[in-house]
C-alpha positions as CSV (number, residue, x, y, z in Angstrom):
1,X,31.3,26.4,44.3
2,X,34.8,26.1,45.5
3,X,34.7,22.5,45.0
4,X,34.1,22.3,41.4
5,X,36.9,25.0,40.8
6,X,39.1,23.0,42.6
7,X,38.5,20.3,40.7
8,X,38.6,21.6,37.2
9,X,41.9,22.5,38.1
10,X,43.1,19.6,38.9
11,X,41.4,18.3,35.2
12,X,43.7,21.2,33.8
13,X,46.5,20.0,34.9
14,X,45.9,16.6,34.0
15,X,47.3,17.1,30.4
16,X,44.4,14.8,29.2
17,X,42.9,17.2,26.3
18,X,39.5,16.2,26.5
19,X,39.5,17.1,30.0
20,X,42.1,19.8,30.4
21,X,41.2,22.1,27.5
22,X,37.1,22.0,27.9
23,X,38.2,22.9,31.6
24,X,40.7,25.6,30.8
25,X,38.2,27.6,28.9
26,X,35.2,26.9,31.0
27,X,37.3,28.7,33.9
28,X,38.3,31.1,31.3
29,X,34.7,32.3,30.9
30,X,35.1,31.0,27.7
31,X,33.5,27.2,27.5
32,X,30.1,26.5,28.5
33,X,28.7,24.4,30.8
34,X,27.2,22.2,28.2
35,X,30.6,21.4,26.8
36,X,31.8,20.9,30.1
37,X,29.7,18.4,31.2
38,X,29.4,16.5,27.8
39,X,33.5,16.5,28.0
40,X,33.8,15.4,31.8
41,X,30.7,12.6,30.7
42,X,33.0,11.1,27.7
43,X,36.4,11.0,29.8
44,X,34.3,9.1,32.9
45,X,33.1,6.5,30.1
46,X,36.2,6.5,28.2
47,X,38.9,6.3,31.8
48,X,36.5,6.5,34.9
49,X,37.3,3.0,36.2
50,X,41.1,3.1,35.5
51,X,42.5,3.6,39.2
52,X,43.4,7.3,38.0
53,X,43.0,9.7,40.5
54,X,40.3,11.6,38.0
55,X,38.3,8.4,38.4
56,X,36.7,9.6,41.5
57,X,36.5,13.5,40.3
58,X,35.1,12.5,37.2
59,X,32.0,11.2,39.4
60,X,32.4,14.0,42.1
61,X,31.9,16.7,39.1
62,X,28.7,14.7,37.6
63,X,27.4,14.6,41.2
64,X,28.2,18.7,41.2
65,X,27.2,19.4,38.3
């Protein structure tokens, strides 16, 4: 799934911890999926209506998931 790589990447980058870190291990081989999803859930709750770019990845990744 190059699509979900791509875009927990892009969460890495995004300096946002909740996202970024969860994502940074999970690519790692050290997060699991669980985490992931529970992290990637909060963030689109807590900022997925902003305007952010990560709105829309935040709602790709749950469609992905």
């Amino acid at each position: 799934m190059e699509e979900l790589k791509v875009i927990l990447e892009k969460f890495v980058e995004s300096g946002w911890d909740l996202i970024s870190i969860t994502s940074k291990g999970y690519l790692d081989g050290n997060g699991t999926k669980e985490d992931l999803i529970k992290a990637i859930e909060q963030a689109d709750k807590e900022c997925g209506n902003c305007g952010c770019e990560f709105d829309s990845l935040h709602k790709k990744f749950i469609q992905l998931k």
